[in-house]
C-alpha positions, 0 to 999 in steps of 0.5 A, spaced: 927 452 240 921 456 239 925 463 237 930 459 233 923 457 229 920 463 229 926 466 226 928 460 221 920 461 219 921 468 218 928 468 214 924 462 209 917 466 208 918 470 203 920 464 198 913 460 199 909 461 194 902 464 194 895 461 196 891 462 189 885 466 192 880 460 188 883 456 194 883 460 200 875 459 202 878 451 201 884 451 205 880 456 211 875 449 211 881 445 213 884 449 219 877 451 221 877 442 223 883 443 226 882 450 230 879 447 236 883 444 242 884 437 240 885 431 247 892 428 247 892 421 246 897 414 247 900 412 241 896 405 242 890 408 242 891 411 235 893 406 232 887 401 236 882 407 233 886 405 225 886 398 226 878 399 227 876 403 222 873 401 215 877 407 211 882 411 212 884 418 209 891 420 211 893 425 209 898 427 205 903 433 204 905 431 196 912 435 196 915 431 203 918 422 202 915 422 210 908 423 208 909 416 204 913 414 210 908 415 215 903 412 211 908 406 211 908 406 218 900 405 218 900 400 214 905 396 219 901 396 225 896 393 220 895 385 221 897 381 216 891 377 214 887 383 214 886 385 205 888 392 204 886 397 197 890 402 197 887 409 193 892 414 191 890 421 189 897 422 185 896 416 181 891 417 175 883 414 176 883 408 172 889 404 175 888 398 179 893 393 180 896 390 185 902 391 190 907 386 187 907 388 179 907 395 183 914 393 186 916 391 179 914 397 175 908 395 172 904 402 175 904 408 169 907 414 174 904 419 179 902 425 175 908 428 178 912 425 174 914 421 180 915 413 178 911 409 183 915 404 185 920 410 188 915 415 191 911 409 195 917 404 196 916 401 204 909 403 204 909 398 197 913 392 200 908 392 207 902 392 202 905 387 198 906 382 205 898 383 206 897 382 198 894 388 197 892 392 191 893 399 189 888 404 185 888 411 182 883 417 185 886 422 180 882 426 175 882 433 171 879 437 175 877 443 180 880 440 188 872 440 188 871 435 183 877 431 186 872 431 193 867 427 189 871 422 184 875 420 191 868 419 194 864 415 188 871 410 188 871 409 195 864 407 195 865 402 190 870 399 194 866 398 200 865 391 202 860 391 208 860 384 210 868 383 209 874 385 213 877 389 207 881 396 209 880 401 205 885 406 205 886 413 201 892 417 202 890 424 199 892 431 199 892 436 206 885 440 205 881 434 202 881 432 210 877 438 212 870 435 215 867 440 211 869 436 204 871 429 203 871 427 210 862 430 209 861 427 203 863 420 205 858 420 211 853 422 206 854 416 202 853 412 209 861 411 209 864 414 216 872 415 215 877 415 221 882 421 218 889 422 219 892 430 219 900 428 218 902 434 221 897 439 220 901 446 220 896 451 223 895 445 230 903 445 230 903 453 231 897 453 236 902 449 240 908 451 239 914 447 239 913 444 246 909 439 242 908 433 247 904 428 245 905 425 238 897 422 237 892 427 238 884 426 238 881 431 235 874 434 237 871 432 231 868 425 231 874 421 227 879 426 226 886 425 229 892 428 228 900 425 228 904 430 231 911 428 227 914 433 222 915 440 223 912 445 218 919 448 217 921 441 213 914 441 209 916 448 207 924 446 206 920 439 202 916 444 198 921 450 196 925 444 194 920 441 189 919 447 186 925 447 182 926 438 182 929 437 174 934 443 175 940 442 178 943 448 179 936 452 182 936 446 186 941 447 189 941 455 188 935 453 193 938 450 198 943 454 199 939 459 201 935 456 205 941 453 209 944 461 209 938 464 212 937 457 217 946 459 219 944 467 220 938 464 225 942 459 229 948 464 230 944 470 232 941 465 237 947 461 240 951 469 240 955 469 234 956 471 228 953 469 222 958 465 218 961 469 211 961 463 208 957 459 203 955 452 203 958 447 197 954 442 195 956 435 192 951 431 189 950 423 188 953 423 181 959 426 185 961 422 190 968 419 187 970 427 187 968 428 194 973 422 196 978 424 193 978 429 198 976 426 205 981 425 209 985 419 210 980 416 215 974 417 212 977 415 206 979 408 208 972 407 213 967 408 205 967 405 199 969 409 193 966 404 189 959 404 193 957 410 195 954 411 203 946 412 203 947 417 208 949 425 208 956 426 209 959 433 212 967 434 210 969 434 216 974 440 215 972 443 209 964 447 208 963 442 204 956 437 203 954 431 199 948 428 199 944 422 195 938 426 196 933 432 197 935 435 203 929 434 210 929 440 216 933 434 219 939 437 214 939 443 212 940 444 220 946 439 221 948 444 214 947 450 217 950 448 224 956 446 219 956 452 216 958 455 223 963 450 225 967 451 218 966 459 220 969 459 226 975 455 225 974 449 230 976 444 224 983 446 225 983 440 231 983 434 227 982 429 231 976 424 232 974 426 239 974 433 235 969 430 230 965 427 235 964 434 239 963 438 232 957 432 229 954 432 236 953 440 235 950 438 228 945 433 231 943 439 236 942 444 232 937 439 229 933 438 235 933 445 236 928 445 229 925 438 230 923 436 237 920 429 235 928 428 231 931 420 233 936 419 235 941 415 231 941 407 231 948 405 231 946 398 226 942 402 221 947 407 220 952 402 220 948 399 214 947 406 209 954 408 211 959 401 209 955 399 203 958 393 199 962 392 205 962 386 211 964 391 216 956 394 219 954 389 224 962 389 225 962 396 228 955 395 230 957 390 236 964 394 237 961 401 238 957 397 244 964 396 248 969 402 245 970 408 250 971 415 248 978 414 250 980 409 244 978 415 239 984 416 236 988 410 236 993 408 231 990 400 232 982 403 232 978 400 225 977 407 221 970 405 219 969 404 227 971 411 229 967 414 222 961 410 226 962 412 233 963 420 231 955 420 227 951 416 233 955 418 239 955 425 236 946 423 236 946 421 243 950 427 246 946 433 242 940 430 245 942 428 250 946 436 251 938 439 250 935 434 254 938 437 261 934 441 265 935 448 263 939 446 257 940 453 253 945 457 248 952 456 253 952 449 253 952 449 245 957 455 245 961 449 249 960 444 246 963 447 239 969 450 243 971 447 249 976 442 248 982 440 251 984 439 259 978 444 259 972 439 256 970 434 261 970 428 257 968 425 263 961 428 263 960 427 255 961 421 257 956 419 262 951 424 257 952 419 252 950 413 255 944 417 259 941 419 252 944 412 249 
């Protein structure tokens, strides 16, 4: 895992634009809070420390949905009678409304263009449940000036004697203790701050990571340990080019390219010599067209799934969104499998080993990656269908044996290829000493030379 990270951090470096030198005596504060070796810490007493505090900064990698996403986590852990003012760096000083109207358009965008109903979806429907109320932080200025409008506005919001939670979701480095964290104190304000996966603490670490909440050694400073940096830098190289399809699509291209190379250099195979297609949301009734006819029965032509979806014959993606770590792995892993020619067997048990090598490739870069929910999978892939909670109650019964059969629900069979195929890649790198072999036999061994049997009880052990 660690050398797949190196060389994937390698092969993608060059592509990242430079810190501008103004910055950098800014950005050296932040990993200068982070340099000192934190204490692990439970999750229940992370979210014990969150629940007290007054106000919260958490920080925020603008480029990357799962910054938003954690947030949205935070903000389920609070309780439901507590008020909630939710400050946001991206939306422009002067907004106060509340999360309902928010939900229903009523906010001026992000000043990244962003619609804020987009971009702060589930962390808006939990605010909304709190009837909570969100305002703007962002101001024309130096990074400086953003430090010092932040503290004015949230000094505004205290409410000493009420229960209100204030909560302000920013940029990375603003959560240096040496800026906004410090100006805060001065003001009589001391805040609990929240470090989304800090990149200099995940290379301190390593990619062994252990334990997700981390307290840090400076007073109030925590870190959640969940996103590698590899996805913020796939996130950001992909936000670069956003409202150009082409280079968009030019870029992930690239970043999969050089993530096949890695993966194949450390399983002990060549890298592939071909290139990935691409297929956009807009291209969904095309990429049916051409699925086979199992897939083609199983999704909707009308209704296109809200997950990705690999051809399972053909180096072919289509994808209703920018791609994460978690797909750009799968994309790479997939890459190889078309390559090597191991499409050629059709069957679902096929499949089923082909999606497991994909999920294990992307375990490989991401450590804290879940597994599949069979439920919730079932509902992004059958949309516009009543079959979801059908297959999800069937999946719980079917055998691996059963794959195949003529009689077999083609939606059933789609379904138990992606989360069978979750479990097994973790379950595969959570053996003891689990290392390139067993993906080498996991993408060939097949035949009265792959043990069913075994895969099998992997399955149910990782389920």
């Amino acid at each position: 895992m660690a050398q797949f990270e190196t060389s994937l951090r390698q092969a993608w470096s060059p592509e990242m634009p430079a810190i501008p030198a103004h910055l950098k005596s800014y950005q050296k504060a932040w990993e200068d809070t982070l340099s000192a070796t934190p204490v692990e810490a439970t999750g229940e007493e992370f979210l014990r420390a969150a629940r007290m505090a007054q106000v919260l900064l958490v920080s925020d990698f603008h480029a990357s949905e799962r910054s938003r996403r954690g947030l949205a986590t935070l903000l389920a852990a609070m309780p439901l009678d507590q008020p909630i003012n939710l400050v946001l760096e991206l939306l422009p000083l002067g907004t106060t409304l509340t999360a309902q109207l928010a939900i229903a358009g009523g906010a001026p965008p992000l000043v990244t263009g962003e619609p804020l109903e987009e971009a702060y979806g589930p962390a808006l429907q939990l605010l909304a449940e709190r009837k909570g109320t969100i305002i703007g932080a962002w101001s024309d200025g130096s990074i400086q000036h953003r430090d010092r409008v932040a503290t004015d506005l949230l000094m505004r919001l205290r409410q000493p004697h009420r229960a209100t939670k204030t909560i302000f979701h920013g940029g990375d480095w603003h959560m240096a203790d040496a800026h906004l964290p410090k100006l805060l104190r001065e003001a009589d304000l001391e805040p609990m701050v929240i470090h989304q996966s800090p990149e200099p603490l995940w290379q301190a670490r390593g990619i062994h990571q252990g334990a997700e909440h981390l307290k840090l050694a400076l007073a109030g400073h925590w870190a959640w340990m969940e996103t590698p940096p590899l996805h913020l830098w796939a996130a950001l190289l992909q936000d670069m080019r956003q409202g150009d399809e082409e280079e968009l699509q030019e870029a992930m291209g690239y970043l999969v390219a050089a993530a096949a190379q890695c993966f194949a250099d450390l399983i002990g195979l060549e890298a592939p010599g071909m290139e990935l297609t691409l297929f956009p949301r807009r291209r969904w009734h095309e990429f049916h067209q051409q699925l086979p006819t199992v897939w083609q029965e199983a999704l909707s032509v009308d209704h296109p799934p809200k997950r990705d979806l690999f051809h399972p014959r053909r180096p072919w993606l289509w994808t209703p969104r920018s791609a994460d770590l978690n797909l750009l792995t799968q994309a790479a892993a997939h890459l190889i499998i078309c390559d090597q020619r191991v499409v050629q067997d059709v069957s679902m048990q096929a499949e089923l080993r082909r999606s497991a090598f994909r999920h294990a490739a992307a375990r490989v870069a991401n450590p804290f990656l879940r597994k599949l929910d069979a439920r919730t999978e079932a509902e992004a892939l059958f949309v516009g269908t009543d079959q979801a909670l059908v297959c999800a109650l069937a999946l719980k019964t079917l055998r691996i044996e059963q794959l195949d059969r003529e009689n077999l629900n083609p939606a059933l069979e789609v379904l138990a290829t992606r989360v069978w195929g979750s479990q097994l890649g973790h379950g595969i790198l959570a053996q003891r000493n689990a290392g390139p072999a067993d993906l080498r036999h996991l993408l060939f061994g097949e035949g009265e030379g792959f043990d069913w049997r075994a895969l099998t009880a992997t399955i149910l052990a990782a389920s």
